[in-house]
Steps between C-alpha positions, in 0.01 A plus 500: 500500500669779338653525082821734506558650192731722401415803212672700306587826558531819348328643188315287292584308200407179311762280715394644842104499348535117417679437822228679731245324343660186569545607880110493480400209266752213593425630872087365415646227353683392797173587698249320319751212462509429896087534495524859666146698492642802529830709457553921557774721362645781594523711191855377406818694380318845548598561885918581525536305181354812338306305202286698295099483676294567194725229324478241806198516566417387108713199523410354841127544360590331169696245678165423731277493169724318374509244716130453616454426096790253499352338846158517486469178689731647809367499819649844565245725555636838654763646331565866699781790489563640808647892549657670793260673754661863355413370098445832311138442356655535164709128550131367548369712197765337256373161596159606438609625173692215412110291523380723227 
């Protein structure tokens, strides 16, 4: 099964912050709603759509916290984002960040 969402693009701001995290959050939603046990992202907006990394990678990690606090009964269980083969280490290291 596959979620399409579309993200904003372009710099960030508040609109385009509350919309990406939606991308993420109603997209668990939708998953833990059909009883899925799993879900990956890719790490959306920040490809062509040339969203901020640093900035992404906060929301889509609030937007997970968020919603494993919200759902703690869900039966979704692995919640992964997924980066091109030629990432630049530093895409990774903002996620990491982002954890902190």
């Amino acid at each position: 099964h596959v979620i399409v969402v579309a993200g904003p693009q372009g710099e960030s701001n508040s609109e385009k912050d509350n919309q990406l995290y939606s991308c993420y959050y109603n997209s668990l939603v939708l998953a833990h709603s059909q009883n899925k046990k799993s879900i990956a992202f890719p790490s959306i907006s920040t490809g062509i759509f040339g969203f901020p990394l640093k900035r992404a990678a906060a929301i889509s990690v609030r937007a997970i916290s968020d919603f494993i606090n919200n759902y703690p009964e869900s039966e979704l269980r692995t919640i992964s984002i997924h980066f091109l083969p030629k990432a630049d280490i530093t895409q990774l290291k903002n996620y990491a960040d982002a954890l902190d």
